[in-house]
C-alpha positions in Angstrom: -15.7 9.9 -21.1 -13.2 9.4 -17.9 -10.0 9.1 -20.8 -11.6 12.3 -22.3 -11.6 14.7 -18.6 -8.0 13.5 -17.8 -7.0 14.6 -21.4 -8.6 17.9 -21.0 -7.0 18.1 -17.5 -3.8 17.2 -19.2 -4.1 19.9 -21.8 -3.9 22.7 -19.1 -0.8 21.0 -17.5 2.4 23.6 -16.9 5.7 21.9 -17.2 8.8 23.3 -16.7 11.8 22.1 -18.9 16.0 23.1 -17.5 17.5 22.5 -20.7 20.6 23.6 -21.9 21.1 22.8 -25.1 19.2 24.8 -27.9 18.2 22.1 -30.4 16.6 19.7 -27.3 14.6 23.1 -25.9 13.2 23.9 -29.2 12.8 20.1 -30.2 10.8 19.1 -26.9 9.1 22.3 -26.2 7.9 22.3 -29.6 6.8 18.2 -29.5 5.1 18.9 -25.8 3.2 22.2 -27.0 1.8 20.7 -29.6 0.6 17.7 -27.4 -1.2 20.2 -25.9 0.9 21.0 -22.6 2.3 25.1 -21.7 5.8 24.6 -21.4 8.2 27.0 -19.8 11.8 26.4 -20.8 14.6 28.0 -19.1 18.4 27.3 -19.0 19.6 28.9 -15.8 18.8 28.4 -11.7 17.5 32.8 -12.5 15.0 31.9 -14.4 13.6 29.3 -12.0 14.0 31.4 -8.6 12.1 34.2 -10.5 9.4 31.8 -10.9 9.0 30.5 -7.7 9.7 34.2 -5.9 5.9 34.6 -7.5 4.4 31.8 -6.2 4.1 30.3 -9.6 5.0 26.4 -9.8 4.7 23.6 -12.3 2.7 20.6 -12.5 6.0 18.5 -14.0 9.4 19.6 -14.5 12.2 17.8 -16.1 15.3 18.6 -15.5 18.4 18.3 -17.0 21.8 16.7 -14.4 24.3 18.8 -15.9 24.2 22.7 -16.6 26.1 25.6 -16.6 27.2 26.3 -13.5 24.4 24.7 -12.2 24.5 20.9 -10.4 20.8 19.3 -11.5 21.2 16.6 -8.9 22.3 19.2 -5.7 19.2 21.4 -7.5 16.6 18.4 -7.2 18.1 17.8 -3.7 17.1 21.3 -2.7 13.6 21.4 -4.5 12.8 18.6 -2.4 14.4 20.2 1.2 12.5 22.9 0.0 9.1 21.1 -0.2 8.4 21.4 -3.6 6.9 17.8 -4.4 5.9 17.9 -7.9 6.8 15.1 -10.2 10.7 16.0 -11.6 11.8 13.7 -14.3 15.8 13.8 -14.4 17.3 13.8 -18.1 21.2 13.1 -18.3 23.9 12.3 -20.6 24.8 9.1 -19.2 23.4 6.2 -18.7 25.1 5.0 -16.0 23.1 3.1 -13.5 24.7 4.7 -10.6 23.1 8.0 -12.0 19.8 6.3 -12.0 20.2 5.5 -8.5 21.7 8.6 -7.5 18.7 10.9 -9.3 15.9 8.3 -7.8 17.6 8.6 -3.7 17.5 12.5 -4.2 13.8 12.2 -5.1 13.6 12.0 -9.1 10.0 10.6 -10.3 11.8 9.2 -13.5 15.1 9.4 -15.1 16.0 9.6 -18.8 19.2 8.9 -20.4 20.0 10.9 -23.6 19.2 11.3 -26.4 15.7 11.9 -25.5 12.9 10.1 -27.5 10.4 13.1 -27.5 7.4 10.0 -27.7 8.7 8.1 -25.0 9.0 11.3 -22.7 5.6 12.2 -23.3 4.6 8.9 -22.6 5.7 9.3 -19.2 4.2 12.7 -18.5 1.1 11.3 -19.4 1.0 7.9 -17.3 2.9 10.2 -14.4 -0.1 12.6 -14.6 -2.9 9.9 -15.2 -1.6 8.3 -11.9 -1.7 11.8 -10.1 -5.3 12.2 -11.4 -6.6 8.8 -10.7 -5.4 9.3 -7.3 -6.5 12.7 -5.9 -9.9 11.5 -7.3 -9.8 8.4 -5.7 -13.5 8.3 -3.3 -13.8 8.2 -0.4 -10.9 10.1 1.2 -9.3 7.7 3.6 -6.7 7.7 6.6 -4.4 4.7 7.2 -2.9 4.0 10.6 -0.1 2.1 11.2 1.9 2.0 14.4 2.9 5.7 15.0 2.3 6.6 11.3 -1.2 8.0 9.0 -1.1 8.3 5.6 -4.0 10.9 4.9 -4.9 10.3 1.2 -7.3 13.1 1.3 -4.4 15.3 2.4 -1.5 13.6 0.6 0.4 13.6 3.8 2.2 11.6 6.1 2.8 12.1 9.6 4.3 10.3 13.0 2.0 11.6 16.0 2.4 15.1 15.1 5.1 15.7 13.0 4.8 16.0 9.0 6.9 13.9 6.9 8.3 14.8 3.7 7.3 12.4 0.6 7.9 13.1 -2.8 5.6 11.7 -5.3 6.6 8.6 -6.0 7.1 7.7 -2.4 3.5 8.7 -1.6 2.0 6.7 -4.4 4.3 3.7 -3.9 3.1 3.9 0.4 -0.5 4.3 -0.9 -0.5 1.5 -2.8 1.5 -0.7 -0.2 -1.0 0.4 2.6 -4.0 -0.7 0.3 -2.8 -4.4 0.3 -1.6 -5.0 4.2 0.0 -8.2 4.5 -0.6 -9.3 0.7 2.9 -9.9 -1.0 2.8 -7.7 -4.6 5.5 -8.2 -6.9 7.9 -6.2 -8.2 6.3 -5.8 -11.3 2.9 -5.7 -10.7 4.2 -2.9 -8.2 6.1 -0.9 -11.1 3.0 -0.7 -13.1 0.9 0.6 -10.2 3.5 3.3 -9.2 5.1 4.2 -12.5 2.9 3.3 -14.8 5.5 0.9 -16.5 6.9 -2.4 -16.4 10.7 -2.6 -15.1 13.2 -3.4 -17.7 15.8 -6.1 -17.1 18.7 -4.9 -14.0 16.3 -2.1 -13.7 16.3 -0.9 -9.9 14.7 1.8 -9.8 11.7 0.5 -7.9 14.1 -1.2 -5.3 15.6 2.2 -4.8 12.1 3.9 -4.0 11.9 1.2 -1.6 14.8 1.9 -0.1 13.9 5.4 0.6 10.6 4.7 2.0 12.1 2.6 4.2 14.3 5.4 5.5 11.7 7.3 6.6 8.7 4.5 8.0 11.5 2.2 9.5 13.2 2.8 12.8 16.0 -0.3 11.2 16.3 0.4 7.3 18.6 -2.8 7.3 15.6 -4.9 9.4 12.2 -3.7 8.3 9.2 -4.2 10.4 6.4 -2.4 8.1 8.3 -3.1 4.2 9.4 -6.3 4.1 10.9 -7.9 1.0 9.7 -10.9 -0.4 12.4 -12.6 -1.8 12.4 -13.7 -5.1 9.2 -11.7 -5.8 8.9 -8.7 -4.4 7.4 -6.7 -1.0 4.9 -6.9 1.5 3.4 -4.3 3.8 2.6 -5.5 7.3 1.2 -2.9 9.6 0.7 -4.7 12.3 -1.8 -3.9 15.4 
């Protein structure tokens, strides 16, 4: 019964999909429709503004790293300046690891090299979502402290004393997870699963990078963490402290 609400959930899902080239539009807008998503395709930044000048904004986009005229990565960099926080998947041509890296520190939920495998993408809409779901109906609604910080799960928010601080999605679900399990060492594995829904592939870093970030923004020291703390040769632990 639970599988069968998120699926009807899913099936009202809006996702927007910055394509460029005709024969991936049509092939993935037609694959995702008839999984039972609305998708909005669109090949230029005009398309998008217009959009978002009426308010109107997507549950997922994926976005394509090279367009006309257009920069995908300094575009996800100002979506998230901007505030906009849903999940952005980041296709690209290569599948160079630096580009992994680079998409994932700019706030990317998931990256995709091309040619894209129309299965596996929806695949990762549909654990991405799940996840989303799972989490914004997660009872009771709960506030962790730690040192200056609180994590509001009931508002998806983080502050520090009475400033806001931005965090995509990934980052929030990755701190919500490491906040549930103070002081208990979670692999990096076990930790991919629970915030992306996947296990990591060999030389994959893009947990380590999500890590990274987080840490830019809880720890005073990056390079000497007091709250993240890695666990070497398995993976992190989150010590809060008093």
């Amino acid at each position: 019964m639970n599988d069968l609400k998120i699926d009807l959930i899913m099936s009202k899902t809006s996702i927007w999909l910055m394509e460029t080239d005709p024969v991936s539009t049509q092939l993935l807008t037609t694959f995702l429709g008839k999984s039972g998503y609305k998708v909005t395709a669109m090949a230029d930044l005009s398309a998008m503004q217009a959009l978002l000048d009426k308010s109107n904004s997507p549950d997922l986009m994926v976005l394509q790293s090279t367009m006309h005229q257009i920069d995908g990565m300094a575009l996800l960099r100002h979506l998230r300046q901007q505030g906009h926080e849903w999940p952005i998947f980041m296709t690209s041509a290569s599948s160079d690891p630096i580009d992994l890296i680079l998409a994932l520190e700019m706030g990317a939920d998931d990256f995709l090299a091309k040619p894209i495998n129309p299965r596996e993408l929806l695949a990762r809409i549909q654990a991405c979502l799940r996840r989303i779901h799972r989490l914004s109906h997660s009872a009771p609604p709960e506030r962790y402290k730690f040192g200056p910080f609180v994590l509001d799960l009931n508002l998806r928010s983080l502050s520090k004393g009475k400033k806001s601080l931005h965090l995509t999605t990934r980052e929030y679900d990755l701190l919500k997870v490491l906040v549930a399990h103070p002081n208990q060492a979670l692999e990096r594995q076990d930790l991919a699963m629970r915030v992306m829904g996947r296990p990591l592939a060999d030389n994959d870093r893009s947990l380590d990078v999500q890590v990274a970030r987080l840490r830019k923004i809880i720890e005073e020291q990056p390079d000497k963490p007091r709250y993240l703390q890695t666990v070497w040769g398995s993976g992190y632990v989150f010590t809060p402290g008093r």
